[in-house]
C-alpha positions as CSV (number, residue, x, y, z in Angstrom):
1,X,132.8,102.3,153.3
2,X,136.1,104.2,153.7
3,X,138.1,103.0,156.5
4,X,140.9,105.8,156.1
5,X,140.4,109.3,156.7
6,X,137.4,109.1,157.9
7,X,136.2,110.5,161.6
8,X,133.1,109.1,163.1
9,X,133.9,109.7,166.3
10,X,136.6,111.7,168.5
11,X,137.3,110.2,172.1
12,X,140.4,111.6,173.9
13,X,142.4,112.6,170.7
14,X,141.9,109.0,169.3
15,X,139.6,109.1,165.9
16,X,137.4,105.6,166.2
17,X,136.0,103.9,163.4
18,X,134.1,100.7,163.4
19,X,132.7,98.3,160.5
20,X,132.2,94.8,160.1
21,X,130.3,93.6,163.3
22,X,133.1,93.9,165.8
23,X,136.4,95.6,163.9
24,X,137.6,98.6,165.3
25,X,140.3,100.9,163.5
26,X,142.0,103.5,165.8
27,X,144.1,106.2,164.4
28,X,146.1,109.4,165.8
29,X,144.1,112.8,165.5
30,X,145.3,114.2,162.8
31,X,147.4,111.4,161.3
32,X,149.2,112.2,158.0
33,X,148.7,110.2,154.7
34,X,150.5,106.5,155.2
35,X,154.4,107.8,154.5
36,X,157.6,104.7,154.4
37,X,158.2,104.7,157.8
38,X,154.0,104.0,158.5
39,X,153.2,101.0,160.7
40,X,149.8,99.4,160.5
41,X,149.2,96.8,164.1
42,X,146.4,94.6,163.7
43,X,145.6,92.7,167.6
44,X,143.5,90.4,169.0
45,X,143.2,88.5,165.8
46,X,142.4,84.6,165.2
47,X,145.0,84.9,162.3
48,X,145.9,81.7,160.4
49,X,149.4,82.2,159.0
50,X,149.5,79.2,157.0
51,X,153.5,78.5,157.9
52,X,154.0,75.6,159.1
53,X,156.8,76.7,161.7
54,X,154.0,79.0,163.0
55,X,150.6,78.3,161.8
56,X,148.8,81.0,164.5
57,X,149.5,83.7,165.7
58,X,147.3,87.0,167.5
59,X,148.7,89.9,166.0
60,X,150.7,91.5,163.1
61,X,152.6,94.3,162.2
62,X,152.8,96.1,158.4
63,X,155.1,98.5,157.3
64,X,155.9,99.4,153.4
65,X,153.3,97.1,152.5
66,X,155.0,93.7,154.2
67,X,155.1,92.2,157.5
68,X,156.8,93.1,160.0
69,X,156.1,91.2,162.7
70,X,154.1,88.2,163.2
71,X,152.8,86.3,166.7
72,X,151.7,87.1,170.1
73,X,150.2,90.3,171.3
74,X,152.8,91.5,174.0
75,X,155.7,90.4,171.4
76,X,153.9,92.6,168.2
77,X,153.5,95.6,170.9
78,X,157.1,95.7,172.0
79,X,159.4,94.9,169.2
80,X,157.1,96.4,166.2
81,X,156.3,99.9,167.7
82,X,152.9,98.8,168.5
83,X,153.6,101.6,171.3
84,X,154.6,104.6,169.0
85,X,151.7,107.1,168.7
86,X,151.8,107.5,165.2
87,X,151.1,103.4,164.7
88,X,147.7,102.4,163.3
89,X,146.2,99.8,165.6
90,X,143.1,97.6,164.4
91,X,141.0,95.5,166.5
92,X,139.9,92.3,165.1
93,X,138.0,91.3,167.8
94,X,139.0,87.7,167.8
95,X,137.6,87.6,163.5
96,X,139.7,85.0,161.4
97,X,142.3,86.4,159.0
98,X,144.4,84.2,156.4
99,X,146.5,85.1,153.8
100,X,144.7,85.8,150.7
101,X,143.8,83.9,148.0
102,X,145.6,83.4,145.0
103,X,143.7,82.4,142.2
104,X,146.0,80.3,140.1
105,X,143.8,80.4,136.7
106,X,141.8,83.0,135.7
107,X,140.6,85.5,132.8
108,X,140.0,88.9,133.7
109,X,139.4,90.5,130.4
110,X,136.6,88.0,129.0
111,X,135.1,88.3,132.8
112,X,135.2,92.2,132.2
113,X,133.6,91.5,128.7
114,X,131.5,89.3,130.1
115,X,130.1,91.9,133.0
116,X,128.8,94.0,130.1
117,X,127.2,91.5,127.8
118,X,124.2,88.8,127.9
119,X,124.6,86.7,131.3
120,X,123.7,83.3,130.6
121,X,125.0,81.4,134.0
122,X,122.3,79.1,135.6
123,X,119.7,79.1,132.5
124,X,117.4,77.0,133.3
125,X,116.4,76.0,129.6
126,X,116.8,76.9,125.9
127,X,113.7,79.3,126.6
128,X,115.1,81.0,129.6
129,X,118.3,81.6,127.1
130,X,115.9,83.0,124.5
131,X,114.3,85.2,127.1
132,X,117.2,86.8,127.6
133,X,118.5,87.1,124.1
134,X,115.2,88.8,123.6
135,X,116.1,91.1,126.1
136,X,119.3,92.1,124.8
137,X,117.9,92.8,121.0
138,X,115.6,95.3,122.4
139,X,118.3,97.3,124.2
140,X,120.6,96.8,120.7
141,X,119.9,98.6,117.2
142,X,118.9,96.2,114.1
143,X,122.6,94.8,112.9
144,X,124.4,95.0,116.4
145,X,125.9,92.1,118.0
146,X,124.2,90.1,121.0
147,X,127.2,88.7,122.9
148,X,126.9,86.4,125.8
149,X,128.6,83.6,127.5
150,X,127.8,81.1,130.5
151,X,124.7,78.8,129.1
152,X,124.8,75.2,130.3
153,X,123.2,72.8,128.1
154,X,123.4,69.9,130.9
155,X,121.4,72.2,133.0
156,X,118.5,71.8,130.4
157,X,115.6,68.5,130.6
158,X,116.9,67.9,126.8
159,X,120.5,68.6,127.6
160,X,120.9,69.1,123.7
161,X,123.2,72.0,122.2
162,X,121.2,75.0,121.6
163,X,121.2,75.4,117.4
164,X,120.4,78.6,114.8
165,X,117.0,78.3,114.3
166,X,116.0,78.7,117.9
167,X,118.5,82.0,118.1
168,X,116.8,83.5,115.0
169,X,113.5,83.3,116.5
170,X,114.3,85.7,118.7
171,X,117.4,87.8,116.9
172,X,116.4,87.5,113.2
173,X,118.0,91.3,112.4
174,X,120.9,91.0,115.5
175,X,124.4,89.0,114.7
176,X,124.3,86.6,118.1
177,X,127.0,84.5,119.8
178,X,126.5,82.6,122.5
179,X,129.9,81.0,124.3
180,X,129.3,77.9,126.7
181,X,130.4,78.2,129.8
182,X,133.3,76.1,129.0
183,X,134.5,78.4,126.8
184,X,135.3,75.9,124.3
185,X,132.0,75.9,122.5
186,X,129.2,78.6,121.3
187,X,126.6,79.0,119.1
188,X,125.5,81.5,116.5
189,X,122.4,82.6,114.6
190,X,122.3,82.4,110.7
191,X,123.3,86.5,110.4
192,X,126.6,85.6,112.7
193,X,127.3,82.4,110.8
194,X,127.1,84.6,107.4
195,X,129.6,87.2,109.0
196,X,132.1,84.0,109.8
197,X,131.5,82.8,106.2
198,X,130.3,79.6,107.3
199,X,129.0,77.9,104.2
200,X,127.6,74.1,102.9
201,X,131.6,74.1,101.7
202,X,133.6,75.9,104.7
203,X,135.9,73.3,105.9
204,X,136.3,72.2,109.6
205,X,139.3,74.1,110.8
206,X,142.4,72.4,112.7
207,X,142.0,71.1,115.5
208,X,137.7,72.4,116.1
209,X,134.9,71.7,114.3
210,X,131.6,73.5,112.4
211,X,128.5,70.9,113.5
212,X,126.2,70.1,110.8
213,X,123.1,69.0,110.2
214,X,122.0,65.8,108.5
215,X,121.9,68.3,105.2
216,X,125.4,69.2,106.2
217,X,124.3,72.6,107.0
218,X,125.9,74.5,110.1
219,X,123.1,74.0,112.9
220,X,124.9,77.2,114.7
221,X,127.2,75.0,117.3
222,X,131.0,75.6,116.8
223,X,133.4,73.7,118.8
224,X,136.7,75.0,120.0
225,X,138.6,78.0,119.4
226,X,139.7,77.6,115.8
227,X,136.2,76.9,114.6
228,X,134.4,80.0,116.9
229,X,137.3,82.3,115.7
230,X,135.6,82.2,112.2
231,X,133.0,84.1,114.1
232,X,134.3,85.9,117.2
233,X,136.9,87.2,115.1
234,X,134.4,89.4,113.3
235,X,132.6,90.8,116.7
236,X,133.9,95.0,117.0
237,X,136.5,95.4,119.7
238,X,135.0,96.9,122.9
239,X,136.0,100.3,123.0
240,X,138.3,101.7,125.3
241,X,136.2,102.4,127.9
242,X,133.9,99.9,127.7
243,X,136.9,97.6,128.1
244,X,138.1,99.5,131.2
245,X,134.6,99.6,132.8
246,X,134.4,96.1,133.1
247,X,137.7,95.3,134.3
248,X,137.4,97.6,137.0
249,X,133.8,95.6,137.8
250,X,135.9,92.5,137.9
251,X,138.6,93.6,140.3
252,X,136.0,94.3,142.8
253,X,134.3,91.3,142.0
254,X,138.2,90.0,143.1
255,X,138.6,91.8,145.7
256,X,134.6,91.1,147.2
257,X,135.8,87.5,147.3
258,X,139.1,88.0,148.7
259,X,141.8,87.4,145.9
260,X,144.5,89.4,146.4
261,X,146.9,87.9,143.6
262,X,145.8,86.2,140.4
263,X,147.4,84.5,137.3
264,X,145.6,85.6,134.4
265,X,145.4,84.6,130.5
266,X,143.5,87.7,128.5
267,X,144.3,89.7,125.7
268,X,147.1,92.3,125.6
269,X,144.3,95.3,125.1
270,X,143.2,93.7,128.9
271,X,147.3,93.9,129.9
272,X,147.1,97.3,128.5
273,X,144.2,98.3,130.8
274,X,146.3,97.2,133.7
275,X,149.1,98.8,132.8
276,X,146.7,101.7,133.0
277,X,145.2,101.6,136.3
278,X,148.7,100.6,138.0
279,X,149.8,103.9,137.1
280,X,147.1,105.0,138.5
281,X,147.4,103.6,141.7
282,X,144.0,102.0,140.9
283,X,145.3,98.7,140.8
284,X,144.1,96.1,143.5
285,X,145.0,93.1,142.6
286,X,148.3,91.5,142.0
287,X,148.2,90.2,137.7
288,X,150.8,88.1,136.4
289,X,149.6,87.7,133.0
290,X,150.1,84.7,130.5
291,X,151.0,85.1,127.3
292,X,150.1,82.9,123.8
293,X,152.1,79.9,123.4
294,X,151.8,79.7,119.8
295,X,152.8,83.5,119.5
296,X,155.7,84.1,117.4
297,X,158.9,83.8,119.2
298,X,159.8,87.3,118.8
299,X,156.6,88.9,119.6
300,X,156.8,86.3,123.0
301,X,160.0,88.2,123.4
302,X,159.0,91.7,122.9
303,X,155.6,91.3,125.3
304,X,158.1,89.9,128.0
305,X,159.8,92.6,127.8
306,X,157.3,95.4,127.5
307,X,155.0,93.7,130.5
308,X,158.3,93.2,132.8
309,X,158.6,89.9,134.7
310,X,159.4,91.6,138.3
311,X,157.0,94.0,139.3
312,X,155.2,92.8,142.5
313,X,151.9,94.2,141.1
314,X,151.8,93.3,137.6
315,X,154.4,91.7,135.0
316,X,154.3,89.1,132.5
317,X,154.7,85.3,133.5
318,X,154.0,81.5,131.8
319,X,153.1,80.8,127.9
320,X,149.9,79.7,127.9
321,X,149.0,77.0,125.2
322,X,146.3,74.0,124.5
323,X,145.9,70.3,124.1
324,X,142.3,69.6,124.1
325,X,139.0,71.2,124.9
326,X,136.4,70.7,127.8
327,X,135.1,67.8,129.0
328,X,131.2,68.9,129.2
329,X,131.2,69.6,125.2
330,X,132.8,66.3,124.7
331,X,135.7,68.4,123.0
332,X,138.5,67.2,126.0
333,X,140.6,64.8,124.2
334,X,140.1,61.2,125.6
335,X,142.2,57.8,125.2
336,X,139.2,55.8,124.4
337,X,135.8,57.2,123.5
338,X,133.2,58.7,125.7
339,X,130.8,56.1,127.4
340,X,127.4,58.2,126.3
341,X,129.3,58.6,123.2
342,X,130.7,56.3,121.8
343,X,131.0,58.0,118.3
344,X,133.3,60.5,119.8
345,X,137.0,60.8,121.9
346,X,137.3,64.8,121.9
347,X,139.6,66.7,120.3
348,X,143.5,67.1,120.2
349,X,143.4,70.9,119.3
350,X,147.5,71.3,118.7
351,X,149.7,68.7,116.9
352,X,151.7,67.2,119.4
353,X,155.1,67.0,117.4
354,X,154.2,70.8,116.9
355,X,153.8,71.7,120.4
356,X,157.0,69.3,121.6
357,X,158.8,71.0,118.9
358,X,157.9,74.4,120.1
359,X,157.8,73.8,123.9
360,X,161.7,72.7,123.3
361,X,162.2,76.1,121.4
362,X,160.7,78.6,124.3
363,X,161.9,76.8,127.1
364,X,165.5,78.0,125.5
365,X,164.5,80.6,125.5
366,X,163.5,80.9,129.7
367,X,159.6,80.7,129.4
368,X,157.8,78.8,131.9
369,X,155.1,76.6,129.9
370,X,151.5,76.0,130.9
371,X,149.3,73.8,128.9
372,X,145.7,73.2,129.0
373,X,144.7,69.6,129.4
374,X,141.5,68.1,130.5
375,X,141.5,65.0,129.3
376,X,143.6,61.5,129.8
377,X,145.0,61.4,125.9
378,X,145.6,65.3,126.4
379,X,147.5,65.1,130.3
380,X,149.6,62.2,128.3
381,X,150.5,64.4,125.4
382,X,151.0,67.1,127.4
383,X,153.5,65.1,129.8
384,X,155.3,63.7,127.2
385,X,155.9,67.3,126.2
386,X,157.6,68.7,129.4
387,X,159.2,65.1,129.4
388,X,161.2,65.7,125.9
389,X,161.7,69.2,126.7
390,X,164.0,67.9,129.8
391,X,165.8,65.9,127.4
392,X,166.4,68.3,124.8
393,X,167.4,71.0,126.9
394,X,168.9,69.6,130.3
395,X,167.7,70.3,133.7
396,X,166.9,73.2,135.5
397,X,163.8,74.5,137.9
398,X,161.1,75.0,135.6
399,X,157.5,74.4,137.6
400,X,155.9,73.7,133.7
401,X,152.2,73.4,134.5
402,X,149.1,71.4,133.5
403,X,146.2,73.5,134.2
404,X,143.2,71.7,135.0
405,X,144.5,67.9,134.3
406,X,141.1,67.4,135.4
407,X,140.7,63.1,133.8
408,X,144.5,61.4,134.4
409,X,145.5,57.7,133.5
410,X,147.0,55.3,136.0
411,X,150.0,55.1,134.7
412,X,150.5,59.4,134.3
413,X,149.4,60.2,137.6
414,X,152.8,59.7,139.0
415,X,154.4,61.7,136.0
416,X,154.0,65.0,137.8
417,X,155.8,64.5,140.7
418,X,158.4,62.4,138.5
419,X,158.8,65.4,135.9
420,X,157.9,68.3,138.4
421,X,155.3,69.3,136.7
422,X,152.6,71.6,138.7
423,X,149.0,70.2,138.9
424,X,146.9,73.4,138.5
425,X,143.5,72.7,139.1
426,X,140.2,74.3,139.8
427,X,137.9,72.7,142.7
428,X,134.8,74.2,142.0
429,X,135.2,72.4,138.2
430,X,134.4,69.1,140.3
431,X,131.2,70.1,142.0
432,X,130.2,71.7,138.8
433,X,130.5,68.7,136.5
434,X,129.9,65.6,138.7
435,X,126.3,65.8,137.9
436,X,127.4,64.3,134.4
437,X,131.0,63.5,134.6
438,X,130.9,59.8,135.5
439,X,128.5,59.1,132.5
440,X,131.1,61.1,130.2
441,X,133.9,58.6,131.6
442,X,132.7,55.4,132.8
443,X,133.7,54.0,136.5
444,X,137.1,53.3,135.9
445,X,138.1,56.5,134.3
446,X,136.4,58.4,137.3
447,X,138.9,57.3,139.7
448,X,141.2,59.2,137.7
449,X,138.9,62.4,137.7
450,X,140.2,65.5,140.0
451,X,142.6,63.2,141.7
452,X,143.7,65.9,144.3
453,X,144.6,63.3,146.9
454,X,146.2,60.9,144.3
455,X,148.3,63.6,143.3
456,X,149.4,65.1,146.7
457,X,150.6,61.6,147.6
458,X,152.5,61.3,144.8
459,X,154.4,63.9,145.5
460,X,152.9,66.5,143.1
461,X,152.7,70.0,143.8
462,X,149.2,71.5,143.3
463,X,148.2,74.9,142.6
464,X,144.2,76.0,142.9
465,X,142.5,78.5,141.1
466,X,138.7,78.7,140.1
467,X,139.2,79.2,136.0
468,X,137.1,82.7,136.0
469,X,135.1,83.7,134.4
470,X,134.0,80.0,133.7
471,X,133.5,79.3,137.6
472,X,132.8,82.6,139.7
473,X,135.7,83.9,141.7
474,X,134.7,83.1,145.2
475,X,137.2,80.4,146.6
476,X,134.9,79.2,149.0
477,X,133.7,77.2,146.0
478,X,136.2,75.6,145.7
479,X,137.0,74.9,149.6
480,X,133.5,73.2,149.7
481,X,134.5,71.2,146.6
482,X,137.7,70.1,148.2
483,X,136.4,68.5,151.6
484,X,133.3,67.3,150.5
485,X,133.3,66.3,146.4
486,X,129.4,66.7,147.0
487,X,126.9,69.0,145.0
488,X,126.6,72.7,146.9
489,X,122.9,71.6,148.2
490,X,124.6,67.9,149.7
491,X,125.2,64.3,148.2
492,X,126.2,62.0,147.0
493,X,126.7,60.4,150.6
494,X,130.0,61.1,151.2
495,X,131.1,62.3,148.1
496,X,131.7,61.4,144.3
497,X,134.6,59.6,144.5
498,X,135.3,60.2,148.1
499,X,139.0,58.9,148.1
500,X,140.2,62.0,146.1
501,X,139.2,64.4,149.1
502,X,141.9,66.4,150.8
503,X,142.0,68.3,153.7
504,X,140.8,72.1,154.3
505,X,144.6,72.7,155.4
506,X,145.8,70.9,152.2
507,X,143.4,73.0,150.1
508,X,144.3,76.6,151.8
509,X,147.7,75.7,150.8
510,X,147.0,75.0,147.6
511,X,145.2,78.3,146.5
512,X,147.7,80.5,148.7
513,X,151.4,79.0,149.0
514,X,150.7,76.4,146.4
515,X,150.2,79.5,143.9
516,X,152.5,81.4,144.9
517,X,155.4,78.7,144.6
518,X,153.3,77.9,140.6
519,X,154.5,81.6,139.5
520,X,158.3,81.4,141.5
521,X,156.9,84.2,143.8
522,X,156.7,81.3,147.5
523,X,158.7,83.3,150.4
524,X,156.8,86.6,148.5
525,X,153.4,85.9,149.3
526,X,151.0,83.0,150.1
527,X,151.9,82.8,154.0
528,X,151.2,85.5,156.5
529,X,155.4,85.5,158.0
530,X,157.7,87.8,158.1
531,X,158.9,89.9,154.9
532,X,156.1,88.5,153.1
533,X,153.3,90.9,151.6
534,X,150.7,92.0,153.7
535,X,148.2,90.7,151.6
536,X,145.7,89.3,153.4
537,X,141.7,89.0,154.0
538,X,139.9,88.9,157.1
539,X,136.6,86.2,157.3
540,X,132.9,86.6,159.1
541,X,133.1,83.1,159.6
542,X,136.6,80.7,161.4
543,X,136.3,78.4,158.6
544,X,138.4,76.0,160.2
545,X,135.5,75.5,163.0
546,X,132.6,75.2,160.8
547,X,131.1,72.6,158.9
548,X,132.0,73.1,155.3
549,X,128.6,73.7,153.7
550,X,128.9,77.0,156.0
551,X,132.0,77.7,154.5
552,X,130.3,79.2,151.2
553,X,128.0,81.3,153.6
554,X,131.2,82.9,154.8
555,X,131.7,86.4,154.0
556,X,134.6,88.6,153.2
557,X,134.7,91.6,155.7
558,X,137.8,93.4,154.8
559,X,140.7,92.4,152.1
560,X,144.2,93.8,152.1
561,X,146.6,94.0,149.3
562,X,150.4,95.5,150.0
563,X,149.3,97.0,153.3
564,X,146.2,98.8,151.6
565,X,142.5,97.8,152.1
566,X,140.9,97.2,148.9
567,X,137.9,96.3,149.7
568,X,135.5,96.3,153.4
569,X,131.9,95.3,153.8
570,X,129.4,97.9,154.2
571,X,128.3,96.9,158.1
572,X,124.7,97.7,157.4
573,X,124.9,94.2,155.0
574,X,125.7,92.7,158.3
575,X,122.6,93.6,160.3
């Protein structure tokens, strides 16, 4: 539905517009498009600001895309020309308005890839997967690729890794592969193997691993990104405008679920495609965008300087590099083995004298470094890192990250708030993987699992995100997971281990200012105060009145990025 420029109905020179059950939009007749001097007065709101010095307020003002003003009715009316006639005033009608979300860890581009290619989430079993394969090969020509990511073996009675055989049943003429929704496994058919020249001789590559059968044949599974590369890197490049397409279906997807900023790892053809639609003025999401850690140095500095690191609306940010794998493939690298398997303790997928040597070398050079971590040997390498990186190179406000540090030892828990080192974490991962995440780890270990609470009293800084396109984008997710640490239909009683629960106030904070203050950008955007960005999303639901399994029933009715509505429900969903 457009909310601007758009008469339904003309009462005493005022053009009226309604949508979303309740919020009314009044403009002057004949208003001209939004120029500099433009206010926007939103009243009668339930509007959490999410600073501290003023957590409520009634009303705001927006002009240039910030606010203005921020607090009681009377106050927003009189000293931020809510009484000019050329101000746009919206009625809230009491609905809940915080400031939007800001997902901490995402990636847009394989989302967008994923949009267009087999979707696997939720499979029930290994013949649902074929099914769907099956599917795919009759819209394809012999010899084209079936793509497709999502599956979830745990899901499945067997919970074994799908293998070749069962993928050629269905694909015998069609190249397939099949990532997990971990993204740190797949699986291919025979043809796709043959494309990666995977043979009885191809060597497991550093730091992944080509599973083999009893015959030492590949069964099809391929674990991590150096051994999937062997593969993926011989699947065509979308085309231009297949790549466009579905990053466009991802920023609504954003935008449906009320993200306004996000902090994205993708490829460079993805930044490109931003690039695109910001000049555009289709842009309507905030992207600060990653780049490869083991990049070249001087290709690091040449994308820094080509993506900009200032630009409210997109620019270039952290280095993005990896320790380990996931901890549902088994692949997250682990001090001692796994307790249902003992035969294996993950994967350390970079050296770590490589990685400390390297970290030292771009942190000279100004970068911000985030490393993936997931398991306890991998948060400990990846601590000991940032810590020798201090050393080499004296100190100075860096905010390195962890992202995920999802399984943490005793004794590196308090390293974070010791080394300032942000805890980035995804909620929804804990939900997600606590119907087998104790057996992975065993009792003790699980007290070190997601250790949100453990962290914030510790003096850690946390930013949240949701890791899409592995978890979908809606935050509420992760809200739920937060408060409750229970599976999204209820249970355990009171939680899986209930002690690392935090508070809805604590989690708001973490995927809005939390974020913001992970990418240097707090006092910009996170908090609904003045000279902030009006970036903000308005909720069908008070979510800080409900119980929480309502609060992933809660919908979006109307996000706002820079002053400009990106997205608004259709009302006729509402009825």
């Amino acid at each position: 539905m457009k909310i601007r420029g758009t008469s339904l109905l003309y009462l005493s020179g005022i053009v009226l517009l309604s949508f979303c059950a309740g919020i009314f939009v009044l403009r002057a007749k004949g208003q001209a498009a939004q120029s500099e001097s433009h206010i926007t007065v939103y009243l009668h709101g339930r509007i959490y600001t999410n600073d501290p010095a003023q957590p409520w307020a009634d009303a705001m003002a927006i002009r240039d895309g910030k606010i203005r003003c921020v607090g009681k009715i009377d106050f927003v009316l009189l000293e931020c020309g809510g009484n000019d006639p050329s101000t746009e005033t919206i009625q809230l009608r009491g609905k809940f308005v915080m400031p939007g979300f800001n997902d901490a860890h995402v990636h847009l581009g394989s989302a967008g890839a994923d949009m267009l290619s087999v979707r696997l989430n939720g499979v029930a079993s290994i013949e649902e997967l074929e099914k769907r394969v099956a599917d795919a090969v009759a819209q394809h020509k012999e010899g084209e690729w079936i793509t497709g990511s999502g599956w979830d073996h745990t899901l499945w009675a067997d919970k074994k890794f799908p293998n070749k055989q069962e993928l050629d049943a269905v694909a015998p003429k069609n190249p397939v592969f099949l990532v997990h929704v971990s993204g740190h496994v797949a699986v291919a058919n025979t043809l796709a193997l043959q494309h990666g020249e995977i043979k009885l001789d191809t060597p497991n590559p550093p730091g992944g691993m080509i599973e083999r059968d009893t015959a030492g044949a590949a069964t099809g599974m391929l674990e991590e990104d150096s051994a999937m590369s062997l593969v993926s890197a011989r699947i065509p490049d979308l085309k231009s405008d297949q790549r466009r397409r579905g990053i466009q279906m991802v920023l609504a997807d954003a935008a449906r679920n009320g993200v306004t900023s996000a902090q994205d790892f993708s490829d460079w053809s993805d930044f490109l495609v931003y690039v695109q639609l910001k000049e555009e003025g289709k842009l309507t999401l905030r992207i600060t965008e990653w780049l490869p850690f083991l990049e070249p140095m001087d290709q690091l500095l040449n994308m820094r300087a080509q993506g900009g690191t200032t630009d409210p609306w997109l620019k270039t940010g952290a280095l993005k590099g990896f320790t380990d794998g996931a901890l549902g493939s088994r692949t997250a690298a682990m001090l001692l083995p796994y307790s249902d398997d003992p035969s294996t303790s993950g994967i350390l997928t970079n050296d770590p004298e490589k990685l400390r040597t390297m970290a030292i070398e771009r942190d000279k050079a100004g970068f911000q470094i985030n490393f993936h971590a997931i398991g306890d040997r991998a948060n400990h390498v990846a601590l000991d890192v940032f810590e020798a990186v201090a050393k080499a190179n004296g100190p100075r406000d860096r905010r390195d990250r962890i992202e995920h540090a999802q399984v943490l030892g005793p004794d590196d828990l308090p390293r974070f708030a010791q080394l300032k080192v942000i805890a980035s974490m995804q909620p929804s991962h804990e939900t997600t993987d606590m119907r087998w995440a104790g057996s992975r780890l065993g009792p003790d270990r699980s007290k070190g699992a997601y250790a949100w609470a453990s962290l914030l009293k510790s003096g850690a800084r946390l930013a949240f995100g949701t890791d899409y396109d592995v978890e979908p984008i809606n935050p509420m997710r992760g809200l739920y997971a937060c408060v409750t640490r229970e599976l999204p239909e209820g249970g355990p009683a009171g939680g899986w281990e209930p002690q690392e629960k935090i508070s809805l106030e604590d989690c708001l904070r973490a995927y809005t200012s939390g974020s913001a203050y992970a990418q240097f950008e707090e006092g910009k955007k996170g908090e609904l105060k003045v000279g902030e960005y009006a970036d903000f999303i308005v909720l069908s639901n008070d979510i800080t009145k409900i119980p929480p399994p309502q609060y992933t029933k809660t919908t979006v009715l109307l996000t706002v990025v820079g002053g400009r509505t990106v997205y608004a429900l259709d009302p006729s969903s509402l009825q």
